[in-house]
C-alpha positions in Angstrom: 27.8 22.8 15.7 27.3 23.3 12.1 30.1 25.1 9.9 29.1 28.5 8.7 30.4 29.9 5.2 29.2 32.0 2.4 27.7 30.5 -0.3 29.3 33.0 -2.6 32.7 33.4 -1.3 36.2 32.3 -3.1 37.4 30.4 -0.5 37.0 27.0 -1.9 38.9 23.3 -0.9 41.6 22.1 -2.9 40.1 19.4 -5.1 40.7 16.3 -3.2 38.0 13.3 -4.0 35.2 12.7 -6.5 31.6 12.7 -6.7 29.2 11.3 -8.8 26.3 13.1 -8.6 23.1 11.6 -10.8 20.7 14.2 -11.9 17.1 12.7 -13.1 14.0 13.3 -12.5 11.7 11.0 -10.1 11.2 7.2 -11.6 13.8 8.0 -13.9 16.3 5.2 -13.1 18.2 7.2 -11.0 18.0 4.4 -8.3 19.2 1.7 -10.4 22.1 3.4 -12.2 23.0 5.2 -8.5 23.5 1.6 -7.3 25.2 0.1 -10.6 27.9 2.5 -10.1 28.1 1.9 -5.7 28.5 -1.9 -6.9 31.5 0.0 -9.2 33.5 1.2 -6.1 31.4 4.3 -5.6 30.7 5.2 -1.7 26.8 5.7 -0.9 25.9 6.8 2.9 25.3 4.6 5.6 22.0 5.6 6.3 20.1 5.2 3.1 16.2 6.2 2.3 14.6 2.3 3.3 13.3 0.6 -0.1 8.9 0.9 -0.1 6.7 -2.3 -0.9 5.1 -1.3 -4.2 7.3 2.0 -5.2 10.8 1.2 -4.6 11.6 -2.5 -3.4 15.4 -2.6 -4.2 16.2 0.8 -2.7 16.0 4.6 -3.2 19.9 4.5 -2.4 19.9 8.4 -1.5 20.9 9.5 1.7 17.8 10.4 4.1 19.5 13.2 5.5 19.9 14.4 1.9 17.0 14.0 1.3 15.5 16.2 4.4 17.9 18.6 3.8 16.5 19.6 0.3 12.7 19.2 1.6 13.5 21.6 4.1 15.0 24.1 1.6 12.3 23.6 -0.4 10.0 24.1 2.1 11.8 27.3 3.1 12.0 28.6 -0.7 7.9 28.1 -0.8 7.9 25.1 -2.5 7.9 21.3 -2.7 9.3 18.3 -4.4 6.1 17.8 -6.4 6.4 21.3 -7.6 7.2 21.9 -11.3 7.4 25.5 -11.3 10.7 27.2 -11.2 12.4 26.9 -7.8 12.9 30.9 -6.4 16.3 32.0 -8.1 16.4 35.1 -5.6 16.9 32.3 -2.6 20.6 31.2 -3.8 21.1 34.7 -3.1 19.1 35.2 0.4 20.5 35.0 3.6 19.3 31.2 4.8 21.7 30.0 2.7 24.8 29.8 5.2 23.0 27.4 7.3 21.9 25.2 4.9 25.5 25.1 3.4 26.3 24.0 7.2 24.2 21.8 7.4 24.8 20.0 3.6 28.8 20.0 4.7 27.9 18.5 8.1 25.8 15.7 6.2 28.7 14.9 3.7 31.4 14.7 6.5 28.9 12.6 8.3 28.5 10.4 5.2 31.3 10.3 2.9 34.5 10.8 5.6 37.3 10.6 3.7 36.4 8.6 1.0 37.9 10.0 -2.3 34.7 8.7 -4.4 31.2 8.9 -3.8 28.3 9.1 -5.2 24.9 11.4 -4.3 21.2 11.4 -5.6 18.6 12.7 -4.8 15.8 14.0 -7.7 15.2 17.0 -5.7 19.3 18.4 -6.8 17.7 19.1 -10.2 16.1 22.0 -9.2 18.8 22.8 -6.5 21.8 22.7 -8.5 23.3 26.3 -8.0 23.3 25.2 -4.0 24.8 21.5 -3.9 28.0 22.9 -6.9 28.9 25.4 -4.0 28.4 22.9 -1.5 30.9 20.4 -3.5 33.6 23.5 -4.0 33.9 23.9 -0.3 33.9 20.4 0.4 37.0 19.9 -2.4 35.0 17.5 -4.5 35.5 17.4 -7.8 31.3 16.8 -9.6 31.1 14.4 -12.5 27.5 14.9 -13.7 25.1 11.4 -15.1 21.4 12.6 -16.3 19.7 9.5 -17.1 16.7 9.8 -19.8 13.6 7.9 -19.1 10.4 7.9 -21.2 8.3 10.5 -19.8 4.9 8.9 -20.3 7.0 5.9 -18.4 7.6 8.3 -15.8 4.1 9.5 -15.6 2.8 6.0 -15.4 5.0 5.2 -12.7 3.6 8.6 -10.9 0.3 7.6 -11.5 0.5 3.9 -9.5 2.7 5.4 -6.6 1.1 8.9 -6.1 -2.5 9.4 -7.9 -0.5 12.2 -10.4 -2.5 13.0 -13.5 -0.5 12.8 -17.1 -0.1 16.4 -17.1 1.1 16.8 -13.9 3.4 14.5 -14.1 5.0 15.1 -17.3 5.4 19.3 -16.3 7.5 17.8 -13.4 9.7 15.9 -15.9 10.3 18.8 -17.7 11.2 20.7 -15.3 13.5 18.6 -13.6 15.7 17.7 -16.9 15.7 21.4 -18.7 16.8 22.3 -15.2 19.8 19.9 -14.8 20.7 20.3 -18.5 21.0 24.0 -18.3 22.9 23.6 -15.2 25.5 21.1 -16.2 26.2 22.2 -19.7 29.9 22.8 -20.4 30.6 20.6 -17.7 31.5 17.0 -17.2 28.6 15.5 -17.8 26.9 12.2 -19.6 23.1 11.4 -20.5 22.1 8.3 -20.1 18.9 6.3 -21.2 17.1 4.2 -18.8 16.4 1.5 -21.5 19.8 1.5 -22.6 21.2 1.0 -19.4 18.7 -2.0 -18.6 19.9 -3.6 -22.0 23.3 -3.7 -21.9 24.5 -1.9 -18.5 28.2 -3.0 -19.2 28.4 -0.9 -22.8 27.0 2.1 -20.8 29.2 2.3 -17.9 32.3 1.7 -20.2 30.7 4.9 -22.1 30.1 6.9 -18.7 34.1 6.0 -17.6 35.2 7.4 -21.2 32.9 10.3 -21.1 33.7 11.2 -17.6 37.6 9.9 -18.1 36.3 7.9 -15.0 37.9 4.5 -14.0 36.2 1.9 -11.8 37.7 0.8 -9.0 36.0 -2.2 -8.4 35.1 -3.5 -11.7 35.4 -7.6 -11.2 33.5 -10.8 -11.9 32.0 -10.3 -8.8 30.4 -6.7 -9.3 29.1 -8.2 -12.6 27.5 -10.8 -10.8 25.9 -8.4 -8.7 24.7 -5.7 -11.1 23.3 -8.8 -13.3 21.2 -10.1 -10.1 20.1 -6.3 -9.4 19.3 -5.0 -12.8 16.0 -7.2 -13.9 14.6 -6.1 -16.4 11.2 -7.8 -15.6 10.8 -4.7 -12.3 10.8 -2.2 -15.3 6.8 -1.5 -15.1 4.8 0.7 -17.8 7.3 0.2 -20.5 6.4 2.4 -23.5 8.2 3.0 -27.1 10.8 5.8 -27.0 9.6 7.0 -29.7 5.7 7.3 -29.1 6.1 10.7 -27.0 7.0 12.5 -30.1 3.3 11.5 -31.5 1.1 11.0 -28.2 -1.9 12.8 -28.2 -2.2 14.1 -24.7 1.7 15.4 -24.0 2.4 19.2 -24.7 5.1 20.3 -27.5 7.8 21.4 -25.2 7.3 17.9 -23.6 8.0 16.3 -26.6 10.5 18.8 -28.2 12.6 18.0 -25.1 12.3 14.3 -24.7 13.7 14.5 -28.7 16.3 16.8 -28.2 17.7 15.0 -24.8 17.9 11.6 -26.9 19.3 13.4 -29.5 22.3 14.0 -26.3 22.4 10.7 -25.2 24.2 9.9 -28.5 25.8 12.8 -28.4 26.4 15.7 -26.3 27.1 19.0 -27.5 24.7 19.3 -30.8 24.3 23.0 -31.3 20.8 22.7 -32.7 19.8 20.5 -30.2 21.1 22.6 -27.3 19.3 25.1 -28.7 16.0 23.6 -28.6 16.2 23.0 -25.2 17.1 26.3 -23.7 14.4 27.8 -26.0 11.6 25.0 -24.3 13.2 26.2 -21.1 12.9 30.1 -21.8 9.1 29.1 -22.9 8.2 26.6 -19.8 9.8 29.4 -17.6 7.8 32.1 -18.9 4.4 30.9 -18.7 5.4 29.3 -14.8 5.9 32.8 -14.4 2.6 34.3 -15.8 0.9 31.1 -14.2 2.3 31.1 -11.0 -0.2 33.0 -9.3 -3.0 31.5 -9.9 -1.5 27.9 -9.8 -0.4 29.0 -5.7 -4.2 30.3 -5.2 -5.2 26.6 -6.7 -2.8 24.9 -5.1 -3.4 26.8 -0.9 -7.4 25.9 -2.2 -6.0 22.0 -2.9 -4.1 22.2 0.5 -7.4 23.4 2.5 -9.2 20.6 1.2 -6.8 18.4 1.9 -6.6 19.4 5.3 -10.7 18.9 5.3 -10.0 15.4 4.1 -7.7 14.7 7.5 -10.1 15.9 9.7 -13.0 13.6 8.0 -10.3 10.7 8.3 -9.2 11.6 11.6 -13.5 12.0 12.6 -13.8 8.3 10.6 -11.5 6.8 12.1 -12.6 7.9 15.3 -16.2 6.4 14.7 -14.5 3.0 13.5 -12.8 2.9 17.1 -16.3 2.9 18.2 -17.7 0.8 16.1 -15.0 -1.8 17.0 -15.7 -1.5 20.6 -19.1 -1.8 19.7 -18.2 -4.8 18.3 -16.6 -6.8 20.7 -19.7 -5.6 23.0 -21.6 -7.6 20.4 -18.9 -10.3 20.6 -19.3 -10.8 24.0 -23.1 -10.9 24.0 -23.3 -13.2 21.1 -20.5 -15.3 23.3 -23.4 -15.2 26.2 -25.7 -16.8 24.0 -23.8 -19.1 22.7 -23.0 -20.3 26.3 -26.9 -20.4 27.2 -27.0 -22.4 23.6 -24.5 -24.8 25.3 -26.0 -25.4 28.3 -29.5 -25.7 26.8 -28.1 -28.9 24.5 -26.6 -30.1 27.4 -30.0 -30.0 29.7 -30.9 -32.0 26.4 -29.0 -34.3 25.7 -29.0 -34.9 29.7 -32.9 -35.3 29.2 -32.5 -37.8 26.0 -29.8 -40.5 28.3 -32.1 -40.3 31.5 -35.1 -41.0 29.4 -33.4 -43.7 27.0 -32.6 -45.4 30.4 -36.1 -45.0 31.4 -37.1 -46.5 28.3 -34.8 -49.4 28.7 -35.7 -50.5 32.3 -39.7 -50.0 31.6 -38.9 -52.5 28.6 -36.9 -54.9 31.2 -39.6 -54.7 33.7 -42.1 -55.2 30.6 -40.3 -58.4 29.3 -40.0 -59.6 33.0 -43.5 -59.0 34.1 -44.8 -60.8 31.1 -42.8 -63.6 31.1 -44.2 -63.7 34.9 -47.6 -63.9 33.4 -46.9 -66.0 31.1 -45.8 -68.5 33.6 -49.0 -67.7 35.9 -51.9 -68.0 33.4 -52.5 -70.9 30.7 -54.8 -68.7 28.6 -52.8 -67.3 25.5 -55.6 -64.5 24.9 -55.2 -63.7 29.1 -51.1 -63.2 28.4 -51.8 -60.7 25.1 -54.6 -58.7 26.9 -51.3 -58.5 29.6 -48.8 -57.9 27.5 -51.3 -55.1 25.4 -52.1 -53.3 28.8 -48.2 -53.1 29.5 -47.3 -51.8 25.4 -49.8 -49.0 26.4 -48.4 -48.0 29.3 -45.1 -47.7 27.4 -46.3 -46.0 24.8 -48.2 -43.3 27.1 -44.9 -42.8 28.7 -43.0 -42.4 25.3 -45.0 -40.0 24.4 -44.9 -37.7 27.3 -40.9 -37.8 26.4 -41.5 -37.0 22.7 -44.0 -33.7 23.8 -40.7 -32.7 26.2 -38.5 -33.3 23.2 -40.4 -31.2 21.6 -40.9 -28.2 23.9 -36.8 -28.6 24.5 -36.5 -28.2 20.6 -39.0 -24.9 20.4 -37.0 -23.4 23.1 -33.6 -24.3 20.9 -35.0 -22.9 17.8 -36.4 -19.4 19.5 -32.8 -19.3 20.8 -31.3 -19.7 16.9 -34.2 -16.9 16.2 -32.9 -14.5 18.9 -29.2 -14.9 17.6 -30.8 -14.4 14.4 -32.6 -10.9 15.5 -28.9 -10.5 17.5 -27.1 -10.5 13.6 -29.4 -8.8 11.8 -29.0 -6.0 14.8 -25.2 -6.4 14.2 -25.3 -5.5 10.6 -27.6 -2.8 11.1 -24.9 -1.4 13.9 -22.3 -1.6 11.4 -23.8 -0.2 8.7 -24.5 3.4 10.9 -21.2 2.9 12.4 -20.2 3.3 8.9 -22.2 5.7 7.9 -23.5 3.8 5.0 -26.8 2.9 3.8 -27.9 -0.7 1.9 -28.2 1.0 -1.4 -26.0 3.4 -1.1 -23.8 4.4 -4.1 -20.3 4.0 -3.3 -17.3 5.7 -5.1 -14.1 3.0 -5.4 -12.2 4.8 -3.0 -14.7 4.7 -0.2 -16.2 1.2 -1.1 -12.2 0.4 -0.9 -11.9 2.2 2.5 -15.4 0.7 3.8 -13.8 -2.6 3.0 -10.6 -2.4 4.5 -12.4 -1.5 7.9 -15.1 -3.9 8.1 -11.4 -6.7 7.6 -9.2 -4.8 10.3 -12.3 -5.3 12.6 -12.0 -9.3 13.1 -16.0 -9.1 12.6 -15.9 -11.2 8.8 -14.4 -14.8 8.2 -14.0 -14.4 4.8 -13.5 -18.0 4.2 -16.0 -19.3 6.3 -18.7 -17.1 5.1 -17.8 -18.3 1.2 -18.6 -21.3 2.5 -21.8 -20.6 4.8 -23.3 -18.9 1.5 -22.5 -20.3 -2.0 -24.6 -17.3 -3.4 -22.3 -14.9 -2.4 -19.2 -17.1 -3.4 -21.4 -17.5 -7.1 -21.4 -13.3 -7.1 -17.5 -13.4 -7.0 -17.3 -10.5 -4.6 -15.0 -10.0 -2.0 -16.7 -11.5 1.1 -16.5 -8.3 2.8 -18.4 -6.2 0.3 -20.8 -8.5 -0.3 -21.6 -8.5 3.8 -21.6 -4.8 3.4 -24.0 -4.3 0.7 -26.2 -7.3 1.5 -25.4 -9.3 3.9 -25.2 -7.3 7.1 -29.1 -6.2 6.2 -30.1 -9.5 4.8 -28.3 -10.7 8.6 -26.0 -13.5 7.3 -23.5 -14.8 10.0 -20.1 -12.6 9.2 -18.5 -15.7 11.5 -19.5 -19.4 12.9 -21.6 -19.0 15.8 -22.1 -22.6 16.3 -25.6 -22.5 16.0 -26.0 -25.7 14.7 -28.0 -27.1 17.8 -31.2 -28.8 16.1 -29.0 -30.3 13.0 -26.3 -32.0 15.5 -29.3 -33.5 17.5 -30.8 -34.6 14.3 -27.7 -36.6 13.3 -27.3 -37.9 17.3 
């Protein structure tokens, strides 16, 4: 059962263990410098977010229940992590608060024990901070505060290849995830720390976090340094971008660059009055027009959401029509399997045909060679023995021939068959294409030529390789194999696969 206390009340824990809690925005580095200092002697969970092929492949190192802790008070304070407008300041104050202070003790007595030093992160905190400080007083945890600095047009490029997020976008939730965990933290123990700086020499920095903090590692040794130096490589730093250029870039707003200034005007050195100062006035300015934009951003945003939800029912109605059209498939699969059986037995009738008449050949030659040697012995006249031995060619020849005009009835029947399997393709690819829904000619955005693509390959119905190599053309075009049977080859019905069809060429080299 999950503990129940005010989030307001007095009655705070003795201070009894340590947390480090990193405060950055998403893409920031908070992973790598969470980590750094867990290889330091800092405790992490033991059920961590798992690391994401392409986003994150050495780790989020935040706790999943953290983490869907503060979606869910998001969620319940109307908003959501990709939200840069200010988080409701009325719900610290509301009455759900109690059970999500439950719930966040519950979670750190579930993941920390009684360690004495841990450390938390989790990108969402920024905009929760007044909630998780409470949270650590009645847990007895004493909060040391890192903010690490990353470019923001890094960040953004990072957003762009994981989630689709627009420069604007993307830099507005930067903003609003630093000015909120510098206005939170100031006056209290805190260090800002840049992502490069950390990436370039990551010993200087944590020496300058453990003086700024008055911090000491407990497991600083030759084998941690080995360990930080394998994790931190620089080469998985993607979209890498001056420091400098935001102050000049075209495209980023003034408070955007105003604040990226000021805050590496901090991580020198914290404190600078005139540098403090331009950040709370940025904030004051950000916060104001949130406030006159909000409205209309939530009308844009429930419009944005009703799409979307008209998206998943087109996906949901697609994919239900490529269920179909893979059934419809293997329907053609097993019809193309029939005639390929009928192809078998047809060369084997043949080839049958070809022996029995080779040995038909063969004796009438014996029996020739024999009957003229016969008549060679029984006449004296050399003209009598030729008109013989002409009479008997003839014969032969009549015979031959009557095998040649089966050979080639057999080999009509062979090639209508190819034609039907022909007809049997081209039926395929016109199956496909309505299964589809698409139309030879068709213009095709990226994303659906991408998705189009992706289907025709999960269907088995393409061998990509073979069908390179079936049609040098299309190899020449340097298309992907699959396109290239979508927009021509389907209608123009090219083989997606071996069908073995080779009946008339193996006979020809038999």
């Amino acid at each position: 059962m999950s503990r129940t206390r005010h989030p307001l009340d007095n009655t705070d824990k003795p201070v009894s263990r340590t947390v480090i809690l990193v405060l950055g925005m998403h893409r920031s580095g908070t992973s790598a410098i969470t980590r750094v200092v867990n290889f330091l002697g800092a405790k992490l969970a033991d059920e961590l977010m798992p690391p994401q092929p392409d986003n994150n492949e050495t780790g989020f190192w935040e706790s999943a229940a953290v983490v869907q802790l503060n979606e869910d008070i998001l969620q319940s304070g109307g908003s959501r992590w990709d939200d840069w407008l200010r988080f409701n300041p009325e719900w610290f104050r509301s009455p759900v608060v109690d059970e999500f202070t439950g719930r966040a003790l519950d979670i750190l007595a579930r993941d920390v024990g009684q360690t004495g030093f841990f450390a938390l992160k989790d990108p969402r905190i920024c905009r929760l901070l007044p909630f998780w400080m409470n949270v650590f007083r009645h847990f007895g945890a004493q909060v040391k505060y890192v903010l690490p600095i990353r470019n923001p047009l890094e960040v953004a490029a990072s957003l762009r290849a994981r989630d689709g997020f627009g420069l604007s976008k993307s830099t507005l939730l930067w903003l609003r995830h630093v000015l909120e965990a510098e206005a939170a933290t100031r006056d209290l123990p805190r260090v800002f720390v840049g992502y490069g700086e950390l990436l370039s020499d990551w010993r200087l920095t944590i020496h300058r976090i453990a003086d700024t903090l008055d911090l000491e590692w407990p497991r600083f040794s030759a084998e941690a340094e080995r360990e930080i130096d394998a994790f931190l490589d620089a080469g998985h730093r993607h979209h890498r971008v001056s420091d400098e250029l935001p102050m000049d870039h075209p495209d980023l707003s003034e408070w955007v660059k105003t604040a990226h200034g000021a805050l590496l005007g901090l991580c020198r050195e914290d404190g600078q009055q005139g540098l403090l100062e331009q950040l709370e006035e940025v904030r004051e300015q950000f916060d104001l027009a949130c406030k006159n934009l909000g409205v209309a951003l939530h009308d844009e945003h429930t419009t944005l959401a009703k799409k979307a939800g008209n998206l998943e029912d087109r996906l949901s109605d697609c994919q239900l029509r490529l269920t179909e059209a893979e059934s419809a498939n293997r329907e053609w699969e097993r019809r193309i399997a029939a005639l390929e059986a009928k192809h078998a037995e047809s060369r084997e009738e043949m080839e049958h045909a070809l022996h029995e008449q080779k040995e038909a050949t063969d004796r009438a030659a014996e029996k020739h060679n024999r009957e003229l040697a016969r008549q060679a012995e029984k006449t004296r006249g050399a003209e009598h023995a030729r008109d013989e031995y002409k009479a008997g060619r003839d014969e032969v020849s009549k015979k031959l021939d009557a095998r040649i005009q089966e050979l080639v009835r057999f080999t009509r029947i062979l090639q209508e068959k190819d034609e039907e399997v022909e007809a049997t393709w081209k039926q395929l690819g016109k199956a496909v294409m309505a299964l589809l829904d698409y139309s030879p000619g068709e213009p095709l955005t990226r994303r659906r030529q991408k998705r189009l693509v992706a289907r025709i390959q999960e269907s088995g119905i393409i061998d990509e390789q073979w069908y390179l190599g079936k049609y040098p053309d299309a190899a020449e075009t340097g298309m992907d194999p699959s396109l290239h049977y979508l927009m021509y080859g389907a209608l123009e019905g090219r083989e997606p696969k071996d069908a073995s069809r080779k009946v008339v060429q193996s006979l020809d080299h038999g």
